[in-house]
Backbone as JSON Lines, residues from 0, in Angstrom:
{"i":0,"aa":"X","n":[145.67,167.08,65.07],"ca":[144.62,166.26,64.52],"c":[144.83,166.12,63.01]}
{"i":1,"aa":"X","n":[144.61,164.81,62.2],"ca":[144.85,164.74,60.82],"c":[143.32,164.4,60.33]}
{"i":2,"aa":"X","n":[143.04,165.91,59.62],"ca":[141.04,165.91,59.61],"c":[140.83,164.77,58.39]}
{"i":3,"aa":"X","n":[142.4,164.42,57.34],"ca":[142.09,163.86,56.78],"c":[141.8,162.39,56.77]}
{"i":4,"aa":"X","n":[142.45,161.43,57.97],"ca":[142.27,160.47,58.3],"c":[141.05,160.37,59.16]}
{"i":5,"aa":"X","n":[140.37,161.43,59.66],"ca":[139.41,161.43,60.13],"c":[138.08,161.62,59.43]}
{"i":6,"aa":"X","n":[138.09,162.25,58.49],"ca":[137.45,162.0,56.84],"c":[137.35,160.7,56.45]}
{"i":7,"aa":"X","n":[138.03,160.07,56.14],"ca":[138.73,158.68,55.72],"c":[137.95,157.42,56.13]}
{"i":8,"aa":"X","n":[138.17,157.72,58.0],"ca":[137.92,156.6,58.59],"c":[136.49,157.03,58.99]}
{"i":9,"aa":"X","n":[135.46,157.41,59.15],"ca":[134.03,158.28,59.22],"c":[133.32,157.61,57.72]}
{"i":10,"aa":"X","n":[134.3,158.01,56.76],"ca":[133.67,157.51,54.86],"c":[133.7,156.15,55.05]}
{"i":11,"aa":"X","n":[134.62,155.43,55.42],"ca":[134.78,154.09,55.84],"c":[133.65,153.25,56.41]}
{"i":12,"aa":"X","n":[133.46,153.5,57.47],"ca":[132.77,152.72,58.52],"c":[131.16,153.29,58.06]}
{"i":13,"aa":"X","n":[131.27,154.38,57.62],"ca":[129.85,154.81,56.92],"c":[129.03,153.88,55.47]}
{"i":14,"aa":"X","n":[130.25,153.43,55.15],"ca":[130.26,152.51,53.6],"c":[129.71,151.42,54.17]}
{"i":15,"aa":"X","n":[130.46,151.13,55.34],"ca":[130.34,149.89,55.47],"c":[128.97,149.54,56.2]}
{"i":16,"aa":"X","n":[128.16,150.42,56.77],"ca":[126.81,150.54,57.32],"c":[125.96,151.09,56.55]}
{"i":17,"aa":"X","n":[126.77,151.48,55.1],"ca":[125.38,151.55,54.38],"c":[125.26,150.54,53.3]}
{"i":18,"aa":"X","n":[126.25,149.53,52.65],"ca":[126.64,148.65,52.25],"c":[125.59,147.68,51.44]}
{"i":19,"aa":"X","n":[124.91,147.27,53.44],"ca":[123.91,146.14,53.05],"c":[122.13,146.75,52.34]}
{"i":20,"aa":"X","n":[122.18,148.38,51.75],"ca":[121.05,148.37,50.96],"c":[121.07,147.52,49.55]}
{"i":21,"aa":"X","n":[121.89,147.39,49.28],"ca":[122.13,146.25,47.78],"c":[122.11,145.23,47.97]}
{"i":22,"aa":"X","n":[121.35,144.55,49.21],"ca":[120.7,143.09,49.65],"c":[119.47,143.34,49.38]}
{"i":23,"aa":"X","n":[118.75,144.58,49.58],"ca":[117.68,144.79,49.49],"c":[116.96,145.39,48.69]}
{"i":24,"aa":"X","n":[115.93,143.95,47.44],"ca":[116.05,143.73,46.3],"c":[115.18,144.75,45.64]}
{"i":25,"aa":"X","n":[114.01,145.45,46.97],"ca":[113.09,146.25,46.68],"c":[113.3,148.15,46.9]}
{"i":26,"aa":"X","n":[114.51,147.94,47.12],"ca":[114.93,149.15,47.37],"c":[115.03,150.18,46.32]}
{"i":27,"aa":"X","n":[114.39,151.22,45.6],"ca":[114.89,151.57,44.37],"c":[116.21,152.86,44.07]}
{"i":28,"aa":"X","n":[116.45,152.68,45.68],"ca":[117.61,154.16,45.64],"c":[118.57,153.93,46.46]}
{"i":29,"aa":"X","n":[119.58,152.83,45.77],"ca":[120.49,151.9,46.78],"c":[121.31,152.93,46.82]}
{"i":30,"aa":"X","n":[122.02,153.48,45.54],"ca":[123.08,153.95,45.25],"c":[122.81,155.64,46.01]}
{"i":31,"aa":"X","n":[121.67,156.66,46.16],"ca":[121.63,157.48,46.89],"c":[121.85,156.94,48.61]}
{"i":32,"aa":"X","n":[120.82,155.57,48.75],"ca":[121.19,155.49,50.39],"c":[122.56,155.37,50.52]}
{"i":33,"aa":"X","n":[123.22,154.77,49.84],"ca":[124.53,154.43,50.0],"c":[125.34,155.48,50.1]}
{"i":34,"aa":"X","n":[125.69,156.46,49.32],"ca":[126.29,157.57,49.82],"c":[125.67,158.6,50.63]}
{"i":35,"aa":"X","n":[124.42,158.64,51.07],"ca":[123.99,158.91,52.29],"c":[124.66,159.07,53.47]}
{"i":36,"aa":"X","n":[124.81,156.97,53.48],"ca":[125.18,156.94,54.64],"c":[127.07,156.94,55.04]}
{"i":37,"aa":"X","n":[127.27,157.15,53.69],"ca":[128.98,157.66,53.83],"c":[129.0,158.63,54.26]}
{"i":38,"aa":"X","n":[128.25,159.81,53.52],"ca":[128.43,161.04,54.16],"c":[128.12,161.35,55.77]}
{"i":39,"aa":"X","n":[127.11,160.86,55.92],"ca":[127.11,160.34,57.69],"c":[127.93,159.95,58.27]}
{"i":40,"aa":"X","n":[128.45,159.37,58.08],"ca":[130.01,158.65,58.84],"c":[131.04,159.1,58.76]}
{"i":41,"aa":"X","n":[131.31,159.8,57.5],"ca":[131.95,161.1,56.88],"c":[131.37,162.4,58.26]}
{"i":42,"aa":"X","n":[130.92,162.54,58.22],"ca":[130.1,163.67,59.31],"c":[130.31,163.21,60.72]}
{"i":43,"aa":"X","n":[130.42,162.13,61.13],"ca":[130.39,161.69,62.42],"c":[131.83,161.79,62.42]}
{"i":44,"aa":"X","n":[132.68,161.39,61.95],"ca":[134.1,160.94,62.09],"c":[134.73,162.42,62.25]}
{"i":45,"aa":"X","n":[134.33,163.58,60.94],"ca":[134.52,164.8,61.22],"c":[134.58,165.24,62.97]}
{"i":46,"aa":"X","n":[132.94,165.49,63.19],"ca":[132.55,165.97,64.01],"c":[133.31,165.12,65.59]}
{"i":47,"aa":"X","n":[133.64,163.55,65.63],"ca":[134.37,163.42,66.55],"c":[135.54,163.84,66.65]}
{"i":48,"aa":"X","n":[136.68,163.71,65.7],"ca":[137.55,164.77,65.97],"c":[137.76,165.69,66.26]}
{"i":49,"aa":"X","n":[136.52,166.4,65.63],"ca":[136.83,168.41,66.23],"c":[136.51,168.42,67.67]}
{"i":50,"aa":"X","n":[135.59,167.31,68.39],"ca":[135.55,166.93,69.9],"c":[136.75,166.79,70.62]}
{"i":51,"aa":"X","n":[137.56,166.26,70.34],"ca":[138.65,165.77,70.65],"c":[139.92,166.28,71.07]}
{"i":52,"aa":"X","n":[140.77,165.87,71.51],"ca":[142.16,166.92,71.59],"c":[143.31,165.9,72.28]}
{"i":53,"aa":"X","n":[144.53,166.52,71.87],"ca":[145.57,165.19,71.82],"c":[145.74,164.94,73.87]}
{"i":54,"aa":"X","n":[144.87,165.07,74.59],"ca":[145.25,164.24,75.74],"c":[144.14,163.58,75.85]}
{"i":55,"aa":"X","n":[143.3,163.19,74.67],"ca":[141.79,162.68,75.05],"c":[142.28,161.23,75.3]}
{"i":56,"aa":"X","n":[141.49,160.31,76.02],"ca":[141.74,159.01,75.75],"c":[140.45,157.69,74.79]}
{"i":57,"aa":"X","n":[140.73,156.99,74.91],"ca":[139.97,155.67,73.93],"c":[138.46,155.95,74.5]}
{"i":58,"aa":"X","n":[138.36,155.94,75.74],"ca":[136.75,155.88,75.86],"c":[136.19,157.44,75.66]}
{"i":59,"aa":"X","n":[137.03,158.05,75.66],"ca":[136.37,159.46,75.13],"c":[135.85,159.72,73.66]}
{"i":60,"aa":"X","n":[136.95,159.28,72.73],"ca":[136.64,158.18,71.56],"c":[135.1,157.94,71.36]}
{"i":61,"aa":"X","n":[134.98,156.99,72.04],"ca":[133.77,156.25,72.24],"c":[132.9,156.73,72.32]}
{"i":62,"aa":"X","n":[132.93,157.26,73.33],"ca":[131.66,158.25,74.14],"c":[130.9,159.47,72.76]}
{"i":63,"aa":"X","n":[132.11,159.97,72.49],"ca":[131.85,161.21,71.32],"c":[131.31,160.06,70.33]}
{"i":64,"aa":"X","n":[131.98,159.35,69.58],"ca":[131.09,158.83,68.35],"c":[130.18,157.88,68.95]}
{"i":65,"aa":"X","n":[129.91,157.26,69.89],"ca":[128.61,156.82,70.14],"c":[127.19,158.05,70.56]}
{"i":66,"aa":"X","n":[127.88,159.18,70.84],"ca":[126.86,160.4,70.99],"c":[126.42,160.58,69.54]}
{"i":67,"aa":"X","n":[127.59,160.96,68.56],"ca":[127.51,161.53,67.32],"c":[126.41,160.46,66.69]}
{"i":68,"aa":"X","n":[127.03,159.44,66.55],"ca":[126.36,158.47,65.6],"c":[124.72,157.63,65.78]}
{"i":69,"aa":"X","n":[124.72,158.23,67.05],"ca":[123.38,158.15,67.18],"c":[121.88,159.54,67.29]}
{"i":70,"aa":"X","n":[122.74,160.62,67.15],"ca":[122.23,161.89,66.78],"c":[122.17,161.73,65.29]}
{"i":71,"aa":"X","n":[123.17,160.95,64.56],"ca":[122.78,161.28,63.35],"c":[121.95,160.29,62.54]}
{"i":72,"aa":"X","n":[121.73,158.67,63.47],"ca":[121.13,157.73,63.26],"c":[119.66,158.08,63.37]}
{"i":73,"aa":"X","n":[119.12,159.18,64.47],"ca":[118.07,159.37,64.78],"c":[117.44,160.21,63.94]}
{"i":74,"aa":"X","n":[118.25,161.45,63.34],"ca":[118.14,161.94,62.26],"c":[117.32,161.26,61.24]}
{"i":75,"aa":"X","n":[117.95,160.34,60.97],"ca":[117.69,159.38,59.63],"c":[116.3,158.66,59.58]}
{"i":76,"aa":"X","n":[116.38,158.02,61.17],"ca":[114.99,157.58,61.67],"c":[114.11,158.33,61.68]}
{"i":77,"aa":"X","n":[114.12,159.71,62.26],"ca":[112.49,160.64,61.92],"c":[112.33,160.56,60.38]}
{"i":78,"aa":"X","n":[113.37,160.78,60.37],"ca":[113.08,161.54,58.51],"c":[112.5,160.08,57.51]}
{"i":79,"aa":"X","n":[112.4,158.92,58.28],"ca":[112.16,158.11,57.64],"c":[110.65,157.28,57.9]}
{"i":80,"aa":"X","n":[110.03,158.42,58.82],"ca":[108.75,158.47,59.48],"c":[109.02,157.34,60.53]}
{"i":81,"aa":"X","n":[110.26,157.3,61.69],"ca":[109.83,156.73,62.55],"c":[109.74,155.33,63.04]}
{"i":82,"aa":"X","n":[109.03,155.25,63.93],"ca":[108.57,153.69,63.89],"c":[107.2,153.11,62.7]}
{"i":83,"aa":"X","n":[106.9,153.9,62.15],"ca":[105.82,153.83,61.21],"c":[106.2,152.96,60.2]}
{"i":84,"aa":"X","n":[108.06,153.11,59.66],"ca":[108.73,152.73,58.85],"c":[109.0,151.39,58.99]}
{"i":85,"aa":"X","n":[109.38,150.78,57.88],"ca":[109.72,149.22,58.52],"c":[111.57,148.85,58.36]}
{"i":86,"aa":"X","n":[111.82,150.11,57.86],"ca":[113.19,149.85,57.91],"c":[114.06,150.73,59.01]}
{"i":87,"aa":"X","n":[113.36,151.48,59.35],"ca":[114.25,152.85,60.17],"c":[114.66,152.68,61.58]}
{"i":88,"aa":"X","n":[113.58,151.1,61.81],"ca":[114.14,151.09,63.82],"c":[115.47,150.56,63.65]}
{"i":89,"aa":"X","n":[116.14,149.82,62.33],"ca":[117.53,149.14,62.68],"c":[118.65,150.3,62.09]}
{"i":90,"aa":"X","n":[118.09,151.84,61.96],"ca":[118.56,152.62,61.74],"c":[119.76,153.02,62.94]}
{"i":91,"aa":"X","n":[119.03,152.83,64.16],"ca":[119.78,153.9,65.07],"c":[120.71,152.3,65.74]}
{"i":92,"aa":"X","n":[120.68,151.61,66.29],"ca":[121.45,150.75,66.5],"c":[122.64,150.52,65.82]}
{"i":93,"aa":"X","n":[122.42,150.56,64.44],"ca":[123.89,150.29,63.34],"c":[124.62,151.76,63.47]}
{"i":94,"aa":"X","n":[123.63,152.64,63.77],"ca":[124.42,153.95,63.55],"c":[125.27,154.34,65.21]}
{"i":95,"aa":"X","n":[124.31,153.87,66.02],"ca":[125.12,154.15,67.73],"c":[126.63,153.28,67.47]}
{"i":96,"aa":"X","n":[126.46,151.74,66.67],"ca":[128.0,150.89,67.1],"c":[128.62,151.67,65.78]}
{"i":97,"aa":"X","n":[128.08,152.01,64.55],"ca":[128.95,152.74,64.17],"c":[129.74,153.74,64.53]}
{"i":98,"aa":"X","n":[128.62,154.75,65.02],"ca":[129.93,156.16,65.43],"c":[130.42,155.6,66.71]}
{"i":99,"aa":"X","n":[130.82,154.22,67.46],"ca":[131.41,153.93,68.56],"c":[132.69,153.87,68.27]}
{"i":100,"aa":"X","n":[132.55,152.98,67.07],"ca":[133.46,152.1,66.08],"c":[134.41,153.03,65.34]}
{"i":101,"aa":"X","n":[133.88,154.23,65.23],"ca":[134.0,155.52,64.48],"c":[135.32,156.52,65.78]}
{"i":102,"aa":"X","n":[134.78,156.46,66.51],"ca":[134.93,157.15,67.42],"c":[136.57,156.66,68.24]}
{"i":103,"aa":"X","n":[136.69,155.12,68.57],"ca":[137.57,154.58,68.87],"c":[138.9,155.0,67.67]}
{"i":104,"aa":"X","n":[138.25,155.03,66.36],"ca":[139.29,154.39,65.37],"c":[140.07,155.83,64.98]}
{"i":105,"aa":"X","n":[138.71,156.9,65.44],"ca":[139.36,158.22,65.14],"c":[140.36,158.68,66.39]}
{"i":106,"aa":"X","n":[139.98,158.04,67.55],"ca":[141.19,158.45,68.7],"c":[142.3,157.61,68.54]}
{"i":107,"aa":"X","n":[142.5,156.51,67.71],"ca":[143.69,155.88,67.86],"c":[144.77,156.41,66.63]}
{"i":108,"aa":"X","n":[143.62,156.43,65.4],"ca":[144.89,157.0,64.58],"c":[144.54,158.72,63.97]}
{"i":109,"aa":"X","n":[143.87,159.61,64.32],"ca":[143.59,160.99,63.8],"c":[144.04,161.79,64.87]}
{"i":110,"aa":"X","n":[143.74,161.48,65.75],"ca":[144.44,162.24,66.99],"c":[145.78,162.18,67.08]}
{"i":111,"aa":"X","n":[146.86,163.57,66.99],"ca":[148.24,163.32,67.64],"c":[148.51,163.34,69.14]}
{"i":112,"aa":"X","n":[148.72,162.16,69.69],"ca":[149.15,162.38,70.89],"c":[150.68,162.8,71.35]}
């Protein structure tokens, strides 16, 4: 396993799902959500690899970072009070295709087969 491409690609896809808070003009803590949600993806990408092992295949991939990334999407959602919130229900959706997205990209190139 190369933990560092799996670091890499987790920081990646995490950037890129936390990205669009700097659309949002009322937000006053873009730059904390934003590496937030790297470190999340950073964390998911981790945590699917250490799942993993070199005879796993693509949908196993999957399976693990669509588990991960929505354990850690949901995370985000309580802590953000919920459905109460008006931003937190599109929390767990971006975060399930993330760690999917996460999950695929870490079995194709972090894993040695």
């Amino acid at each position: 396993m190369r933990v560092t491409v799996a670091l890499l690609i987790g920081a990646v896809i995490g950037a890129l799902d936390g990205v669009g808070i700097f659309w949002v003009p009322e937000e006053p803590y873009k730059v904390e959500i934003f590496l937030g949600a790297t470190l999340k993806g950073l964390l998911v990408g981790l945590i699917t690899a250490l799942s993993l092992n070199a005879e796993s295949h693509w949908w196993q991939g999957l399976v693990y970072g669509l588990l991960y990334g929505f354990a850690f999407a949901l995370v985000v959602f309580l802590a953000k009070g919920g459905l109460k919130s008006k931003d937190a229900p599109f929390v767990v959706p971006f975060g399930i295709v993330a760690g999917a997205a996460t999950g695929l990209l870490v079995v194709k190139f972090a894993i040695r087969h």
